[in-house]
ZADREN-282226 format. One record per atom (N, C-alpha, C): residue number from 1; atom name; z negated, x, y negated. Coordinates in Angstrom, 3 decimals. Layout:
BEGIN
<NUM CA <Z X Y>>
...
//
This chain:
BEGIN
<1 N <0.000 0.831 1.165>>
<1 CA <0.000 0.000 0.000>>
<1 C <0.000 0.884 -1.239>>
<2 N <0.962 0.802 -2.554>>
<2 CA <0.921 1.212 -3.502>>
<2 C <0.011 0.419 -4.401>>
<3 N <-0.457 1.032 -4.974>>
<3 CA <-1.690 0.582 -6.258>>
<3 C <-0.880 0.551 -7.557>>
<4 N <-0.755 -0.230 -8.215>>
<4 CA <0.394 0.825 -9.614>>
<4 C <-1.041 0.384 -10.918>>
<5 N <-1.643 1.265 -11.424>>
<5 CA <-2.325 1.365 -12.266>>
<5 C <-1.919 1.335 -13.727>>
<6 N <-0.431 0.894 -14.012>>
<6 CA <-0.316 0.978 -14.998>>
<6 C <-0.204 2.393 -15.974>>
<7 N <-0.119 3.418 -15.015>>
<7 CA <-0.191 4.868 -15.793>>
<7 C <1.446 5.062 -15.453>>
<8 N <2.132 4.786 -14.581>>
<8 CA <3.375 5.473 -14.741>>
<8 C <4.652 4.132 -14.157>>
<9 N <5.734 4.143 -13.709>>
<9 CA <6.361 2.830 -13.486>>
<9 C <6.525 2.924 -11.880>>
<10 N <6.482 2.098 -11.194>>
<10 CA <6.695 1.840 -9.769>>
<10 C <7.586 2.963 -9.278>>
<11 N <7.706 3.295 -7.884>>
<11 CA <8.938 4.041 -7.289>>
<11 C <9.789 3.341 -6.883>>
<12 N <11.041 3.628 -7.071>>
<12 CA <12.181 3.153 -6.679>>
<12 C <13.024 3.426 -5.660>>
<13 N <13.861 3.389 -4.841>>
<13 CA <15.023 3.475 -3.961>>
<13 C <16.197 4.135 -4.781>>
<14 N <16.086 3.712 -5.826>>
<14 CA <17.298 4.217 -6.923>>
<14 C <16.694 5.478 -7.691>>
<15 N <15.051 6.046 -7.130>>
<15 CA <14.999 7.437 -7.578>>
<15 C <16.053 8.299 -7.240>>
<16 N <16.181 9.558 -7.717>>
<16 CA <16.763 10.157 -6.958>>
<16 C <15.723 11.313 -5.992>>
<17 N <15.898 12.145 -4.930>>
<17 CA <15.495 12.471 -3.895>>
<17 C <15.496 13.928 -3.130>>
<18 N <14.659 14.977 -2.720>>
<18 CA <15.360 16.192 -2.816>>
<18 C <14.156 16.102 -1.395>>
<19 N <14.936 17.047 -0.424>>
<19 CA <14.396 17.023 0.854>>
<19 C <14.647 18.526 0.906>>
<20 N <13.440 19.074 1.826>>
<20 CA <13.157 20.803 1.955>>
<20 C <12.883 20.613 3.592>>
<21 N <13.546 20.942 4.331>>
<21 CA <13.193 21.406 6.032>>
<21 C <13.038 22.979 6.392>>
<22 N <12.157 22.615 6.920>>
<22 CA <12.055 24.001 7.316>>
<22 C <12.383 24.069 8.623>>
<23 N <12.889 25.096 9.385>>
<23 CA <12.908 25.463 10.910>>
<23 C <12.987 26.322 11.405>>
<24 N <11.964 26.779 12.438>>
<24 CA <11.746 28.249 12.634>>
<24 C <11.947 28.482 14.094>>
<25 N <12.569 28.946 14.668>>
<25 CA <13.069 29.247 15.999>>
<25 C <12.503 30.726 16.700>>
<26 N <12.011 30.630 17.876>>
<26 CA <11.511 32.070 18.307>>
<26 C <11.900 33.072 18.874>>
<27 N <13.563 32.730 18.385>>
<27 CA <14.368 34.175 18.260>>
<27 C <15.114 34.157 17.412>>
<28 N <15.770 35.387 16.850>>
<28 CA <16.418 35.612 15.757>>
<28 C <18.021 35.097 16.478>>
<29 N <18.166 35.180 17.528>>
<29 CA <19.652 34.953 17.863>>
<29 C <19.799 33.525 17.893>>
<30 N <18.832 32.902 17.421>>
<30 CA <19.401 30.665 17.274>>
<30 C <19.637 30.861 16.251>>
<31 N <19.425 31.884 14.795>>
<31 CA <20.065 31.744 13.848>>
<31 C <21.430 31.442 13.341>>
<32 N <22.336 32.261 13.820>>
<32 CA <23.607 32.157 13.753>>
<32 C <23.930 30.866 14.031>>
<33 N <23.540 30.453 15.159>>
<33 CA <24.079 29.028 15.888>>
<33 C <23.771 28.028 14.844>>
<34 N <22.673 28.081 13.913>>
<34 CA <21.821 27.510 12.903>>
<34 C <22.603 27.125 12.173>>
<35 N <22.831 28.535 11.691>>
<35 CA <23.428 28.167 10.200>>
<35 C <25.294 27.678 10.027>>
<36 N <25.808 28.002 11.369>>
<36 CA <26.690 27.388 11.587>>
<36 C <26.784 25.563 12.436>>
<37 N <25.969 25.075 12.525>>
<37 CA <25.522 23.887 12.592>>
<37 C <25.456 23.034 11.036>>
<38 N <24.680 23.821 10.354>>
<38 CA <24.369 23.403 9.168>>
<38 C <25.382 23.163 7.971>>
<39 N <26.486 24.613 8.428>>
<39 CA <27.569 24.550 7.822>>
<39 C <28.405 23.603 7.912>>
<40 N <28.144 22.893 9.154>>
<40 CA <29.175 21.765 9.700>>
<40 C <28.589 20.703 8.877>>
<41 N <27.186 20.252 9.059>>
<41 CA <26.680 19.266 9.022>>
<41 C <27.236 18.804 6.839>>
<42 N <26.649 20.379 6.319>>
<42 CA <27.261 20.098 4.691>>
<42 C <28.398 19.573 4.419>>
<43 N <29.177 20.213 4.822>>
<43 CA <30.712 19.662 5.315>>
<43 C <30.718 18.209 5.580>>
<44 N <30.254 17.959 6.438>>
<44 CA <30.247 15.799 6.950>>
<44 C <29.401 15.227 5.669>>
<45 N <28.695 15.614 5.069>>
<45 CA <27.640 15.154 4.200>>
<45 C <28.323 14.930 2.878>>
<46 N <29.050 16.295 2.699>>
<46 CA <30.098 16.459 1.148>>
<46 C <31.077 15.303 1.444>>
<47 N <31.519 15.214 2.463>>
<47 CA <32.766 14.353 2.835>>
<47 C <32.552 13.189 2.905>>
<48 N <31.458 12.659 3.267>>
<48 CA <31.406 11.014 3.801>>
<48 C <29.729 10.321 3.065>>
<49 N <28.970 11.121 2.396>>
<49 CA <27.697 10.340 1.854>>
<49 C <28.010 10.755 0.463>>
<50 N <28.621 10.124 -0.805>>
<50 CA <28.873 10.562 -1.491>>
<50 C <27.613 10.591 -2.825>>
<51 N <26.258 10.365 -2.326>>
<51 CA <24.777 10.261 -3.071>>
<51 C <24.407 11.529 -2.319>>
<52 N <25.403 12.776 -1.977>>
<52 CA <24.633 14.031 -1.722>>
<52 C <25.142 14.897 -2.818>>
<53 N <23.747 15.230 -3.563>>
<53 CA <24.199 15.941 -4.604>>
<53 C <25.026 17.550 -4.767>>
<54 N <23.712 17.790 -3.687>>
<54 CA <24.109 19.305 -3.308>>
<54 C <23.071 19.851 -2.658>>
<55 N <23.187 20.837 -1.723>>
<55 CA <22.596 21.550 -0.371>>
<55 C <22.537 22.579 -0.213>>
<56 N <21.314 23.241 -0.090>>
<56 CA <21.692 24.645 0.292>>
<56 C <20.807 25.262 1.512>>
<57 N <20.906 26.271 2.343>>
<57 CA <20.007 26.797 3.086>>
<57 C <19.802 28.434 2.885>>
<58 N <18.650 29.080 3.319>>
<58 CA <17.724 29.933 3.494>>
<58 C <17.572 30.645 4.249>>
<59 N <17.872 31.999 5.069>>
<59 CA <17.137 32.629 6.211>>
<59 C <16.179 33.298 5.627>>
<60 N <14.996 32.838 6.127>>
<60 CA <13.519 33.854 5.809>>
<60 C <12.931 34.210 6.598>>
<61 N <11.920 35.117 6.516>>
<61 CA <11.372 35.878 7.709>>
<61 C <10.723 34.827 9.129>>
<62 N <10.741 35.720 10.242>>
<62 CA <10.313 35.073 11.391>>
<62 C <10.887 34.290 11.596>>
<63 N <12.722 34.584 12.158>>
<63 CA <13.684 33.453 12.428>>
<63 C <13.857 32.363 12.029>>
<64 N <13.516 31.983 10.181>>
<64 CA <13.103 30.418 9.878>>
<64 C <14.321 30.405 9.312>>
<65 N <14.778 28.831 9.109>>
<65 CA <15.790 28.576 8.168>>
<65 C <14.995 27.210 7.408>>
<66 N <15.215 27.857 5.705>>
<66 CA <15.064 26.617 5.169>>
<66 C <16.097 25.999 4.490>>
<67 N <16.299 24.551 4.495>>
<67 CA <17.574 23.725 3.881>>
<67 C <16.658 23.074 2.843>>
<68 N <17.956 22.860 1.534>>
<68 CA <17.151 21.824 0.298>>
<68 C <18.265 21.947 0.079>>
<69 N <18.133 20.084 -0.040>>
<69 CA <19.327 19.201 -0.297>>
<69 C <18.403 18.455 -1.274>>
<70 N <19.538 17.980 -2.162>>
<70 CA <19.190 16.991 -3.459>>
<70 C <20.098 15.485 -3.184>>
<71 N <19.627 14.367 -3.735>>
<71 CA <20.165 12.894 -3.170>>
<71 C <20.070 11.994 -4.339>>
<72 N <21.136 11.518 -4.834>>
<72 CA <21.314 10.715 -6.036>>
<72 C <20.382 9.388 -5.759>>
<73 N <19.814 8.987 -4.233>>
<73 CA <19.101 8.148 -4.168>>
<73 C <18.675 8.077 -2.534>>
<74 N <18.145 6.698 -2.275>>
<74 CA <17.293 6.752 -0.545>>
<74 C <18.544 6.305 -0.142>>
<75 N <18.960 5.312 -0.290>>
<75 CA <20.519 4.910 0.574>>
<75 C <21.371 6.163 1.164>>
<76 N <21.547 7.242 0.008>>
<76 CA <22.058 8.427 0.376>>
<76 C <21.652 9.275 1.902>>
<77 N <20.536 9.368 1.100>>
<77 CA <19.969 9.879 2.206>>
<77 C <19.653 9.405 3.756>>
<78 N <19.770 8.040 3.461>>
<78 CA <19.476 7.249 5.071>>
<78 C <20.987 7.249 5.505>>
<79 N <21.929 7.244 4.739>>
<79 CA <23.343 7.154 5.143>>
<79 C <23.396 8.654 5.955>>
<80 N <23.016 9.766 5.602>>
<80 CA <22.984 11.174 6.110>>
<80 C <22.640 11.247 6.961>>
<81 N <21.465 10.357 7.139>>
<81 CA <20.619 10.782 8.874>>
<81 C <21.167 10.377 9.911>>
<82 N <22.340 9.274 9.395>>
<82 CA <22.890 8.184 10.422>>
<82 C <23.994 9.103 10.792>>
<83 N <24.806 10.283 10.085>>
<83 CA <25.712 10.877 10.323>>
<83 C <26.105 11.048 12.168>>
<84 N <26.678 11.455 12.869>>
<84 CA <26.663 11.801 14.032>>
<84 C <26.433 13.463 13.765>>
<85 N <27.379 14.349 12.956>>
<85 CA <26.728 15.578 12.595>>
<85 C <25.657 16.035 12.214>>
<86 N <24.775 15.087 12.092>>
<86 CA <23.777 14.988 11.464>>
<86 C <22.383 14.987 13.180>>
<87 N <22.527 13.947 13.850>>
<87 CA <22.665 13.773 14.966>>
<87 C <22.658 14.698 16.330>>
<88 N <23.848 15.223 15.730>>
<88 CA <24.035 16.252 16.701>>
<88 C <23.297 17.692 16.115>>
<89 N <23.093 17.930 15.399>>
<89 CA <22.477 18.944 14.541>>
<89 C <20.880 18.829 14.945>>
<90 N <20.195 17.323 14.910>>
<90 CA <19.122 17.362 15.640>>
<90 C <18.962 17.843 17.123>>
<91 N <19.522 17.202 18.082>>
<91 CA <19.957 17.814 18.900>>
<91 C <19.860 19.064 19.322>>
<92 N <20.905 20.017 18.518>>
<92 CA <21.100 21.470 18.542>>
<92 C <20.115 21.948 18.690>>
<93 N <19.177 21.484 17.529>>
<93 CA <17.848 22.318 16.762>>
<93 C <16.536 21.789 18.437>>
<94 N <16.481 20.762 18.744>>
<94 CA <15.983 20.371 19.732>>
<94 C <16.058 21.404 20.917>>
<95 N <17.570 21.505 21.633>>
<95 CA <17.859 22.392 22.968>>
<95 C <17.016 23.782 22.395>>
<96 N <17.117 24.136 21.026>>
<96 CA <17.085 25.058 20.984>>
<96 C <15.598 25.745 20.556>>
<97 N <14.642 24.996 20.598>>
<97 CA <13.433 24.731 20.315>>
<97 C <12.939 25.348 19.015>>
<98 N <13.564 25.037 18.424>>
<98 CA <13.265 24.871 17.307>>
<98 C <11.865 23.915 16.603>>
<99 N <11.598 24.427 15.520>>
<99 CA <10.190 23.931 14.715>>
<99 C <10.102 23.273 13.395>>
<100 N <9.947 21.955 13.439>>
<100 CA <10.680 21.534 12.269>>
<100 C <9.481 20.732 10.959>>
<101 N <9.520 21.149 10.237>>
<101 CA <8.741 20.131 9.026>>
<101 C <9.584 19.933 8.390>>
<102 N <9.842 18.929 7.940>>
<102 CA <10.666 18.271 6.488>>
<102 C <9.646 17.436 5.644>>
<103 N <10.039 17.614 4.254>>
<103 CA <9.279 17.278 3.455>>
<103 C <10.271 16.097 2.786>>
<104 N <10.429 15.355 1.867>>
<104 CA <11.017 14.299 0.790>>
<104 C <10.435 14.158 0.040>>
<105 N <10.822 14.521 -1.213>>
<105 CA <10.458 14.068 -2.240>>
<105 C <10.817 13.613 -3.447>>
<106 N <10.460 12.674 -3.908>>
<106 CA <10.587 11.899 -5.346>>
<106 C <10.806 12.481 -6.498>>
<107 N <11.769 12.330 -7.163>>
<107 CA <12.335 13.214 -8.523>>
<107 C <11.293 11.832 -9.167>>
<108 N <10.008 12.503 -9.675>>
<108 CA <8.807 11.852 -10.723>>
<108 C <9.317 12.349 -12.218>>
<109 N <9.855 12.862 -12.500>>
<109 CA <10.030 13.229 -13.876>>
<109 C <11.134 14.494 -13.926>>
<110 N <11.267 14.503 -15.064>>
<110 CA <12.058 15.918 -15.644>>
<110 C <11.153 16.423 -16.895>>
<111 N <11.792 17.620 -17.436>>
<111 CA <10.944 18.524 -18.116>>
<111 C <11.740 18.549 -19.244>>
<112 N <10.706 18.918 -20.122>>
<112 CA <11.133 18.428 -21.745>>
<112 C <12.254 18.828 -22.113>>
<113 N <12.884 20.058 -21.422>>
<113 CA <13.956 20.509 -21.868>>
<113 C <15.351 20.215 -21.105>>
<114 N <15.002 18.930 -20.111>>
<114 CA <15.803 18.216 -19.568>>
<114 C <17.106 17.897 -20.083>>
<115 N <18.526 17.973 -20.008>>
<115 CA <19.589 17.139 -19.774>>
<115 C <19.728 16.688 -18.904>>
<116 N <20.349 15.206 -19.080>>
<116 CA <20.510 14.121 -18.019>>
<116 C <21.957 14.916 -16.929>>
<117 N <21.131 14.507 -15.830>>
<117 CA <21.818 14.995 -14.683>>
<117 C <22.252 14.133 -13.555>>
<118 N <21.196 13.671 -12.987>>
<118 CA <21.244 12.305 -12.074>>
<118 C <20.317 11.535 -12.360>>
<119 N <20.614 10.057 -11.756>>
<119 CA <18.856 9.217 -12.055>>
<119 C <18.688 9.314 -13.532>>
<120 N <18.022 8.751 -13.999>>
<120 CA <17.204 8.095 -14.845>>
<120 C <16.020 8.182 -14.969>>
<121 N <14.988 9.355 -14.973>>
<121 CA <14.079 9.649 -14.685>>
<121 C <13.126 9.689 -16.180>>
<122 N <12.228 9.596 -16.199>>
<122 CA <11.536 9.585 -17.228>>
<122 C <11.164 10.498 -17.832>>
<123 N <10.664 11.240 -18.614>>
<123 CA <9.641 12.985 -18.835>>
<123 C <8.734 12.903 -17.698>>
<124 N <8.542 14.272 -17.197>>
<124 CA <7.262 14.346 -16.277>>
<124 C <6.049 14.656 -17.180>>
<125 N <4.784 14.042 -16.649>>
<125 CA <3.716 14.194 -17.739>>
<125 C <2.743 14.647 -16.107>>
<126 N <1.699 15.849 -16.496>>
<126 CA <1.309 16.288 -15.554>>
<126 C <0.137 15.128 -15.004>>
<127 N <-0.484 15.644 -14.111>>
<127 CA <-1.658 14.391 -13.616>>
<127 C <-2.833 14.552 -14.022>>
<128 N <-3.760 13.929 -14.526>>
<128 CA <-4.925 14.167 -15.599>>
<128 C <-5.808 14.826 -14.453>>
<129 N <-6.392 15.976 -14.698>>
<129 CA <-7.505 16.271 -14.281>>
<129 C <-8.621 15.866 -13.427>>
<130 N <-8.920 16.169 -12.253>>
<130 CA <-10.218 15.179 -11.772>>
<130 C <-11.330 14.620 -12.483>>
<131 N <-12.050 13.771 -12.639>>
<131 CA <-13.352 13.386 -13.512>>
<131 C <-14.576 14.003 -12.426>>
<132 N <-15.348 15.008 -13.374>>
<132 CA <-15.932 15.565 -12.503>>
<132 C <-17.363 15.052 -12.098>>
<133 N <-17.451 13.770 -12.880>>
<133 CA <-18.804 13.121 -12.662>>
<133 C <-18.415 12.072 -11.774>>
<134 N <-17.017 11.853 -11.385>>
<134 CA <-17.012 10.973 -10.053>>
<134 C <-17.582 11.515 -8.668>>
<135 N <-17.769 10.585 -7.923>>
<135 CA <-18.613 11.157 -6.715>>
<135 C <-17.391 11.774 -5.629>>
<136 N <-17.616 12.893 -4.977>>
<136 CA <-16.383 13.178 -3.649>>
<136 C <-15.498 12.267 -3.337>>
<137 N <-14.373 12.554 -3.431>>
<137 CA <-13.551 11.312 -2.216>>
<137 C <-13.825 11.683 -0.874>>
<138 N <-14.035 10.853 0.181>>
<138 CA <-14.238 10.779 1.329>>
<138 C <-12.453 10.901 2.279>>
<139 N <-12.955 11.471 3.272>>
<139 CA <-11.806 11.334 4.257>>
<139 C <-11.999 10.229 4.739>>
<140 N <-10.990 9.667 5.568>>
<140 CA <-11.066 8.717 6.844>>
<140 C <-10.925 9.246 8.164>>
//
């Protein structure tokens, strides 16, 4: 459940969207296979989801590859996952035991020295400070 407190405006579907995966494989030789997977997959993505802004990937230490892709919105992006290259790319990364976190996240703002790029985004204004006379938040 979202709370909207009145401090900033609801999230939207029509945000736009930037996703970071990471994947780390426990040999250096799934790399290659990697990044030529990936190469394919940009390729189907440029060609057929046209809310992909732009993509890039990473080799960093300890056989990881990271990808960050940017998404004019969620439709975009759910259209991507549905890809079959996309698909099969899971797959790949699967046989090949691979280690995966992906993150998504919400374009909340731009910065003062912003030109409009994609979306409609508002200024980002940072998040106020904790109140330090409130009591702990609790886990669940």
């Amino acid at each position: 459940m979202v709370v909207d407190n009145g401090a900033a405006p609801a999230l939207s579907p029509d945000d736009p969207i930037c996703v970071v995966t990471r994947i780390t494989f426990s040999r250096w030789r799934s790399i290659p296979g990697a990044l030529l997977t990936f190469r394919r997959l940009r390729r189907a993505g440029r060609r057929e989801v046209p809310g992909l802004v732009d993509a890039h990937f990473r080799v960093c230490k300890g056989a990881t590859l990271m990808f960050f892709s940017v998404w004019k919105d969620e439709l975009s992006l759910l259209q991507f996952t549905t890809l079959e290259a996309h698909v099969n790319a899971v797959r790949w990364t699967i046989r090949h035991r691979g280690e995966v976190w992906s993150g998504v996240f919400r374009l909340t703002g731009t910065s003062s020295m912003s030109k409009p790029w994609i979306g409609t985004v508002r200024q980002w204004a940072p998040l106020l400070p904790p109140d330090p006379t409130a009591p702990p938040a609790r886990l669940r």
